[in-house]
Backbone bond lengths (Angstrom), bond angles and torsions (degrees), N, CA, C in turn:
res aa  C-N    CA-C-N  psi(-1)  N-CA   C-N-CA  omega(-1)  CA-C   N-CA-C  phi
1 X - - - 1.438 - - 1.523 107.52 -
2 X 1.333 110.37 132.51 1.656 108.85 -173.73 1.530 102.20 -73.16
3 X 1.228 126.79 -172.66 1.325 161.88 -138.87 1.871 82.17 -104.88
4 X 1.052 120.12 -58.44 1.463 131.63 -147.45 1.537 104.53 -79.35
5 X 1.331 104.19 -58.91 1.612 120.43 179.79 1.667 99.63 -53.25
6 X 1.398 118.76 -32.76 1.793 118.31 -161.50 2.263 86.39 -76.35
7 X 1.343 84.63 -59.63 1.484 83.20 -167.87 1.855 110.67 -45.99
8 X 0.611 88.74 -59.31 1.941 106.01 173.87 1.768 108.97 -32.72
9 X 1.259 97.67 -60.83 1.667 102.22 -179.55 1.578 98.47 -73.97
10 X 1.141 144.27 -35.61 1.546 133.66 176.80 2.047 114.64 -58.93
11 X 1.393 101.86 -34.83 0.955 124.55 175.82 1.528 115.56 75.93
12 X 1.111 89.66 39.10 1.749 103.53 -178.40 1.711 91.69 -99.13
13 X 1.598 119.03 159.97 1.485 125.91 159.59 1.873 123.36 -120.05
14 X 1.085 94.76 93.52 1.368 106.74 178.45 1.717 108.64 -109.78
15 X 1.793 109.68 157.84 1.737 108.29 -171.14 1.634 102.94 -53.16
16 X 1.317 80.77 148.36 1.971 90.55 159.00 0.839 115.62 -107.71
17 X 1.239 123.95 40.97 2.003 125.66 154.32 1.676 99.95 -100.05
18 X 0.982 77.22 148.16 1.275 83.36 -178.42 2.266 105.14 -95.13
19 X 1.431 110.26 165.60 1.571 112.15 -177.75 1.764 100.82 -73.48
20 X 1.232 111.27 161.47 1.556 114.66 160.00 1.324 106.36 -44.17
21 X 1.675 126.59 -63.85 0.872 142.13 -153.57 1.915 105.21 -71.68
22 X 1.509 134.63 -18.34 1.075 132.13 152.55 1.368 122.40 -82.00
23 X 1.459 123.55 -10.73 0.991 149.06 153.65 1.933 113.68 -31.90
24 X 1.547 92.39 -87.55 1.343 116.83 -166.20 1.937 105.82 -79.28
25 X 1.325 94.06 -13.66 1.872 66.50 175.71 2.137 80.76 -157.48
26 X 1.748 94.65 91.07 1.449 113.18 172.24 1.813 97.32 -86.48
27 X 1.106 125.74 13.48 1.543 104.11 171.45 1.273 103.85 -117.45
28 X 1.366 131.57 -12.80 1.416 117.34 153.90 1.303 121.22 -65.67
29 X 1.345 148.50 -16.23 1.148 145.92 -169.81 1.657 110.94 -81.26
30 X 1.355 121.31 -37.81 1.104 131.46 179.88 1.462 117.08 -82.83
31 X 1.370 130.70 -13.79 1.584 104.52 158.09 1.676 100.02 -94.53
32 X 1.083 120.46 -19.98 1.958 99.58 168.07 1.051 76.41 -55.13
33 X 1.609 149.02 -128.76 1.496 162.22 -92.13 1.517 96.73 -52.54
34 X 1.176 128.39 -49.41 1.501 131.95 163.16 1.090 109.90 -39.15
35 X 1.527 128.84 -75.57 1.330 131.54 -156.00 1.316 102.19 -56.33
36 X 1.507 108.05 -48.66 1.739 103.51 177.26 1.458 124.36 -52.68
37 X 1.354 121.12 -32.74 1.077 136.23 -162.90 1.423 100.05 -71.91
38 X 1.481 116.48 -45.26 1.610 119.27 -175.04 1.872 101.24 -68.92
39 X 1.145 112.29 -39.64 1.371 105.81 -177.59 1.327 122.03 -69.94
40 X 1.428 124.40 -31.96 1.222 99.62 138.84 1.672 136.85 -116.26
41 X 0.773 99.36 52.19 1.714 119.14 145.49 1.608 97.95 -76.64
42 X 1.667 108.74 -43.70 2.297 94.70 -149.94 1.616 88.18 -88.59
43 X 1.380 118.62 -10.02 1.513 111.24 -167.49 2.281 94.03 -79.74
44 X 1.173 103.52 -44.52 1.501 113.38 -171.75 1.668 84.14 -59.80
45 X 1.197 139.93 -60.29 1.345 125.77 -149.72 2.233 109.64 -89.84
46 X 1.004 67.34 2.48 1.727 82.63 159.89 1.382 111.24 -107.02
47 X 1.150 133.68 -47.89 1.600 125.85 177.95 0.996 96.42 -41.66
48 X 1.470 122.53 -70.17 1.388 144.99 -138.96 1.442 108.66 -73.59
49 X 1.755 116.83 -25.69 1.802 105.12 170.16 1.372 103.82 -89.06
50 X 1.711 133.70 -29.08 1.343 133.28 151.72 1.748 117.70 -20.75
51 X 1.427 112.54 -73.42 1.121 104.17 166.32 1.532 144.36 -40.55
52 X 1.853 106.86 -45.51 1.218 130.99 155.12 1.579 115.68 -24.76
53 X 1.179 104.95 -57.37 1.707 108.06 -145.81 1.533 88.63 -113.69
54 X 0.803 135.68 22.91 2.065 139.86 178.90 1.245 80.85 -135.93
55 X 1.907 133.25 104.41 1.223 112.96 140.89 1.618 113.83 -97.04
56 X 1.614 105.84 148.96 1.723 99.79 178.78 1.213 109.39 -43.01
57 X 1.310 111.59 162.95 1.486 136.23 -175.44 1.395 96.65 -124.97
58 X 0.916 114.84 155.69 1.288 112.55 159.67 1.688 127.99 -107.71
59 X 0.597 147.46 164.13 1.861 133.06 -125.90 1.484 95.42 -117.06
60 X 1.358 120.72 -37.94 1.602 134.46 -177.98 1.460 116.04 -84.71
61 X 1.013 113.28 -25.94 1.618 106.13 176.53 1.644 119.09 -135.10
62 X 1.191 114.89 143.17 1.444 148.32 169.88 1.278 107.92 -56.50
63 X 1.333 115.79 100.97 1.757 123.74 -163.98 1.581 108.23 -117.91
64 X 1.045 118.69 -21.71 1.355 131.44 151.12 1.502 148.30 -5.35
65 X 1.437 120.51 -29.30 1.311 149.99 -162.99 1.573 116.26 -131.84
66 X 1.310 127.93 159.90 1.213 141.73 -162.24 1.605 83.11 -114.17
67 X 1.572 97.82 150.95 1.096 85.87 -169.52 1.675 107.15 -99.57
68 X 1.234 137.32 172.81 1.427 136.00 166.20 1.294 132.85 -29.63
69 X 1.032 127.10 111.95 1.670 104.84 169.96 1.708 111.55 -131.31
70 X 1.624 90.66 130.03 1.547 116.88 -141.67 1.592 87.05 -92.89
71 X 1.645 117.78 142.44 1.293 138.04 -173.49 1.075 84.93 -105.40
72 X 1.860 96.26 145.60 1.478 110.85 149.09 1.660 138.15 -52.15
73 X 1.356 133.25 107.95 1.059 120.05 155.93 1.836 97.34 126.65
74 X 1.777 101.26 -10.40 1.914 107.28 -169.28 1.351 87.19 -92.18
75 X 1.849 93.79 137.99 0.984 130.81 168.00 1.572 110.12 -43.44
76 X 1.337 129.25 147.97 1.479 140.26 141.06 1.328 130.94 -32.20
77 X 1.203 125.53 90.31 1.526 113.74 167.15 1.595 84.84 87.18
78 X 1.178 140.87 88.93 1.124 151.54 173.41 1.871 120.36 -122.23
79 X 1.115 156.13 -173.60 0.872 127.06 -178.09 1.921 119.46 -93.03
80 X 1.163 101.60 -1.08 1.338 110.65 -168.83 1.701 103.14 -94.67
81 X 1.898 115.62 -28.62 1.152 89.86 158.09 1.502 123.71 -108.61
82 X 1.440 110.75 20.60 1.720 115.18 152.21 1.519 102.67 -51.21
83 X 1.093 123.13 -68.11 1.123 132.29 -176.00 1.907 113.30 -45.99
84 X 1.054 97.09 -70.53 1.716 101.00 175.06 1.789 99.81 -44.89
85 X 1.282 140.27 -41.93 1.310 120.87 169.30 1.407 149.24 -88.72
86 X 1.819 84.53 -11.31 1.570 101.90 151.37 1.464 108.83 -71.09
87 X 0.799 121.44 -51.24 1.921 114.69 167.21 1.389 125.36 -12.64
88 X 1.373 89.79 -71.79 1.683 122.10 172.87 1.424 99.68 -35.91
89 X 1.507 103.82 -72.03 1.520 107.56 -146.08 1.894 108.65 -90.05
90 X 1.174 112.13 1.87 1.231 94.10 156.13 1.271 118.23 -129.25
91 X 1.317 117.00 34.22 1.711 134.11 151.00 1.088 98.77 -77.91
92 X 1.450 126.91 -70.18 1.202 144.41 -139.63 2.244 96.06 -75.98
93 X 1.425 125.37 -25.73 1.310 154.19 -171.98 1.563 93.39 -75.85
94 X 1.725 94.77 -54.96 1.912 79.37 -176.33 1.239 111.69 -99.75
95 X 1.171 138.67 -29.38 1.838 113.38 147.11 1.727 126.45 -25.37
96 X 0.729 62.90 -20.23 1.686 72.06 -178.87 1.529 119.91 -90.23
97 X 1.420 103.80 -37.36 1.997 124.12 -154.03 1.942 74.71 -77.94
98 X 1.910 103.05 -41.24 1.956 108.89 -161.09 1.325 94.41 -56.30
99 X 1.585 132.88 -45.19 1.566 126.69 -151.34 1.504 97.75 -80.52
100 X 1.515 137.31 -17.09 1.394 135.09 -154.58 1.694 79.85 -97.45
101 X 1.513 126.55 -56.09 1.351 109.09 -177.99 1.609 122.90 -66.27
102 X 1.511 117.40 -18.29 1.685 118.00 155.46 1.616 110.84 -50.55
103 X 1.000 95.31 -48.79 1.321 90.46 -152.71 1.969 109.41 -77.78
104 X 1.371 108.33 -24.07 1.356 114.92 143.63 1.307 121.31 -32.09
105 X 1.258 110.97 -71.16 1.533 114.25 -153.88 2.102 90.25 -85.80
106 X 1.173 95.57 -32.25 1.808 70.27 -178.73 1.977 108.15 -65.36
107 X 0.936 117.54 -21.31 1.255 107.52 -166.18 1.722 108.72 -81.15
108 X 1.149 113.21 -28.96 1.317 137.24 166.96 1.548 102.39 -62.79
109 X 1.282 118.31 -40.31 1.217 104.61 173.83 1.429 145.33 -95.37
110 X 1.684 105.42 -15.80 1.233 111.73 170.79 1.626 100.70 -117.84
111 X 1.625 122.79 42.93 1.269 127.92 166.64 1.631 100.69 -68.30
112 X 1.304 135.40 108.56 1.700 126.09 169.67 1.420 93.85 -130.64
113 X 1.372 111.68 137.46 1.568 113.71 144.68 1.509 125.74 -80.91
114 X 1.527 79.28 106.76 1.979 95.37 -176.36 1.666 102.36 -80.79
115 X 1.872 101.01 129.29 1.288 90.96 151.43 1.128 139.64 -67.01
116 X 1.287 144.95 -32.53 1.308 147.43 172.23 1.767 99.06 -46.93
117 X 0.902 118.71 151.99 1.664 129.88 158.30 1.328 112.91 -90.30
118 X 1.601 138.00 -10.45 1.335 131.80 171.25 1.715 95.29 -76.64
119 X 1.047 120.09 -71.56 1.315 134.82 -171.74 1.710 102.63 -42.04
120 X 1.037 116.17 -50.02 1.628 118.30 166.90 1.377 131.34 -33.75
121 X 1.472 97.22 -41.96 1.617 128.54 -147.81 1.971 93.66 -93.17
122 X 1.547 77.90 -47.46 1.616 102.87 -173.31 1.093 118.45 -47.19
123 X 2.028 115.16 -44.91 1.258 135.29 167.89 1.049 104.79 -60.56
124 X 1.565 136.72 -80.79 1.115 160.64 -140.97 1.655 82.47 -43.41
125 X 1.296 116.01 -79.91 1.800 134.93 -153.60 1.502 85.19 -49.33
126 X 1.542 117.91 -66.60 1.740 100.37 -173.04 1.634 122.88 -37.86
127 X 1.495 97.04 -46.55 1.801 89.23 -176.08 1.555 113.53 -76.71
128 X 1.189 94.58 -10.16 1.631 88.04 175.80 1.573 125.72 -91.72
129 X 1.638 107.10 -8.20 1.216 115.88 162.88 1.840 114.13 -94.69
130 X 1.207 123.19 -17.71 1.376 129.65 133.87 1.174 140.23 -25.41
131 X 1.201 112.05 -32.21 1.153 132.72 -160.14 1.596 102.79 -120.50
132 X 0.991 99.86 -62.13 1.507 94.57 -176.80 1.526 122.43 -65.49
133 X 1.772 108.06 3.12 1.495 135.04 166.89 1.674 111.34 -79.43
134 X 1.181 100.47 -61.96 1.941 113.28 163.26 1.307 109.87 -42.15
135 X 1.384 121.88 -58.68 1.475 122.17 175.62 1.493 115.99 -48.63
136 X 1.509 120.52 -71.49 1.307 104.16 155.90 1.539 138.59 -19.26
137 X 1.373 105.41 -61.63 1.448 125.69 174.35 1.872 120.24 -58.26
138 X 1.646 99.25 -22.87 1.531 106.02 149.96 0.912 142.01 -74.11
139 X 1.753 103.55 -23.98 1.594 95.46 -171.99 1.557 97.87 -96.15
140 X 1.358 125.68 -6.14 1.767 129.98 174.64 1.425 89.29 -68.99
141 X 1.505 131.52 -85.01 1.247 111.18 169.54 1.272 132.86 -0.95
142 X 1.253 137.51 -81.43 1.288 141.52 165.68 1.473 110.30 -32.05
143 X 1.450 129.49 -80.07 0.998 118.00 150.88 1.726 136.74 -0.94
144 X 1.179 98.76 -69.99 1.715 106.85 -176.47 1.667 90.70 -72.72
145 X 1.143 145.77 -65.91 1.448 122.92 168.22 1.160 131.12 -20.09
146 X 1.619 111.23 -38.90 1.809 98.92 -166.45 1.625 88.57 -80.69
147 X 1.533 124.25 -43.15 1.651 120.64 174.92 0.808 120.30 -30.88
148 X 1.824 127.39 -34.89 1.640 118.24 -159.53 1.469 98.75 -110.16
149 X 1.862 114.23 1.49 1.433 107.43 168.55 1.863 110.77 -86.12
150 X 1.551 104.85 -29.38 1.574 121.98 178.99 1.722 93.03 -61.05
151 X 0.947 145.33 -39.17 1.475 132.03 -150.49 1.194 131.27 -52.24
152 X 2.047 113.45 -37.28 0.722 126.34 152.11 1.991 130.04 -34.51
153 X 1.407 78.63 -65.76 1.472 105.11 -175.03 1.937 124.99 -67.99
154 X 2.006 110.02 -93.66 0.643 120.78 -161.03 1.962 99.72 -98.00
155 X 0.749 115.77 -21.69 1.389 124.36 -143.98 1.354 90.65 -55.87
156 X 1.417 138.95 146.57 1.398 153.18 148.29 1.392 94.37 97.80
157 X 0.888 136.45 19.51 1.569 139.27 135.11 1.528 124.43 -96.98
158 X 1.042 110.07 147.21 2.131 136.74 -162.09 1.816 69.95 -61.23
159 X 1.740 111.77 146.43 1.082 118.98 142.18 1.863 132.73 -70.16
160 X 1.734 99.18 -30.94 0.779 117.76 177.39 1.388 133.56 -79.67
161 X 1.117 135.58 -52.82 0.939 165.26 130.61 1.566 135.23 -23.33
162 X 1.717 104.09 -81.14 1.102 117.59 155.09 1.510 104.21 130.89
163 X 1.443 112.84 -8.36 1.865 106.65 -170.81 1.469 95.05 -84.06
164 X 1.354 84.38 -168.77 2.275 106.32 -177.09 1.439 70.89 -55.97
165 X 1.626 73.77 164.77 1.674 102.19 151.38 1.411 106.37 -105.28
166 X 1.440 102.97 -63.50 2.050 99.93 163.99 1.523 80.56 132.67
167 X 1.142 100.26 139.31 1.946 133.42 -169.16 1.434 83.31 -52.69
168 X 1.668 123.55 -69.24 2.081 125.11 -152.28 1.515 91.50 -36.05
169 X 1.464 101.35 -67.67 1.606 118.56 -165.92 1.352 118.30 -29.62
170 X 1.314 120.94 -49.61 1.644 128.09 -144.63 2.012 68.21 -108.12
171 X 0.925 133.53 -59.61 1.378 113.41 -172.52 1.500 119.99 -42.87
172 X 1.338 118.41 -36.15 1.623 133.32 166.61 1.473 102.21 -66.36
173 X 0.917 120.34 -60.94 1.485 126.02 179.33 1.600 109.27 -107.60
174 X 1.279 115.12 125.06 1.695 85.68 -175.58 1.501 92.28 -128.89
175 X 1.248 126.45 31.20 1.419 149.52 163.49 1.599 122.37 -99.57
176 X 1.801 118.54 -26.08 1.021 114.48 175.20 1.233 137.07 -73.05
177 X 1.412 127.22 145.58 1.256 156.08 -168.08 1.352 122.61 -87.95
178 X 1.634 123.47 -24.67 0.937 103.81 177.99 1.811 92.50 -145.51
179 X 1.903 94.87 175.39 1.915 89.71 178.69 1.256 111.36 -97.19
180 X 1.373 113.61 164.27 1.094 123.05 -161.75 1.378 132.53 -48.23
181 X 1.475 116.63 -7.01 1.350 146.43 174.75 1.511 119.61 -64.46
182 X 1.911 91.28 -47.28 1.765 89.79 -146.60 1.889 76.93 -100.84
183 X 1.417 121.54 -25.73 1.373 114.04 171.11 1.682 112.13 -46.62
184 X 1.511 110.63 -80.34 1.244 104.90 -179.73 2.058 118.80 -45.23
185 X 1.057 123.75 -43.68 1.613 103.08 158.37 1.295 117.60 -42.70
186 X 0.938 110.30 -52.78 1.668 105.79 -179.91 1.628 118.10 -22.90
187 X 1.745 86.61 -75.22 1.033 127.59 176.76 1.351 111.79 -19.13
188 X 1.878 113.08 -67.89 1.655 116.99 177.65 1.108 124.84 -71.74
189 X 1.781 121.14 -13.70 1.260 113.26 172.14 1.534 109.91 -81.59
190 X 1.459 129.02 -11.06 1.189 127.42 -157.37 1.983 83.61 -87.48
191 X 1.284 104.82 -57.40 1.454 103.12 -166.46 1.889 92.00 -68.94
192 X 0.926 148.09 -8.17 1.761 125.05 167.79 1.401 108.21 -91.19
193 X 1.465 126.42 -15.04 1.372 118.07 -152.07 1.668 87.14 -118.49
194 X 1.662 135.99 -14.19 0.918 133.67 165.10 1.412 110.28 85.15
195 X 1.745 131.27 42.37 1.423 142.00 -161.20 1.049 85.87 -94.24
């Protein structure tokens, strides 16, 4: 590929004369253009198994575990799936405890005082939407604590109510409080009454 056609497809505009010096020795130019070419070729095929083998996670839930599979005739909340949701919930507790210490050390680390005031501002708003992510992510914490203190006790029963909640549910949520009933009421009084 010439010199001209490369510039053209980048869509940059630089002269089309070429230097003396591309001039007088056109066969050195073309294995640099090669060599470059392989380097990134190996840089694209490294992103690209990076991506492969990191699939997103999603930041809120504990994906970690197989999920239950419920026998005929076993009791509710038995000790084997105490256990399967203590699993859950303090996997799912220290994923969480790991992102509060990321997010420590990144802020610690790309703390700079920028001269510019965009760049300042720029920072500033990221850590402050960082943060106000952790905060969230504290009060789930809390949450998933009082769950793994209920386990014994109340846990996988309606607060409201009082029936199962049902294994799917608390596996989707394995923090919730109530069944799917008295949640969704909630739900419509919150959106008519404006909570």
């Amino acid at each position: 590929m010439s010199i001209k056609k490369a510039v053209k497809k980048k869509g940059t505009t630089h002269s089309t004369q070429k230097s003396a010096s591309e001039k007088a020795a056109p066969t050195q130019t073309a294995p640099v253009k090669k060599a470059e070419t392989q380097t990134v070729t190996a840089k694209k095929t490294t992103s690209q198994k990076t991506t492969s083998v990191a699939p997103k996670t999603d930041d809120n839930h504990f994906t970690n575990f197989t999920p239950y599979k419920i026998k005929k005739g076993e009791e509710y909340m038995n000790a084997e799936q105490v256990e399967h949701f203590r699993h859950i919930l303090e996997g799912w507790k220290q994923q969480l405890m790991g992102k509060v210490d990321e997010t420590v050390h990144h802020m610690q680390d790309e703390a700079a005082n920028f001269p510019d005031p965009n760049d300042r501002a720029s920072q500033e708003s990221e850590f402050a939407m960082e943060l106000r992510t952790r905060d969230r992510e504290r009060k789930l914490i809390k949450k998933i604590d009082e769950s793994i203190d209920d386990l014994g006790e109340d846990y996988g029963y309606c607060s409201h109510c009082g029936i199962e909640i049902g294994i799917r549910r608390l596996e989707a949520r394995p923090t919730a409080t109530q069944c799917i009933d008295c949640k969704t009421l909630n739900e419509i009084r919150e959106k008519q009454y404006g909570k």
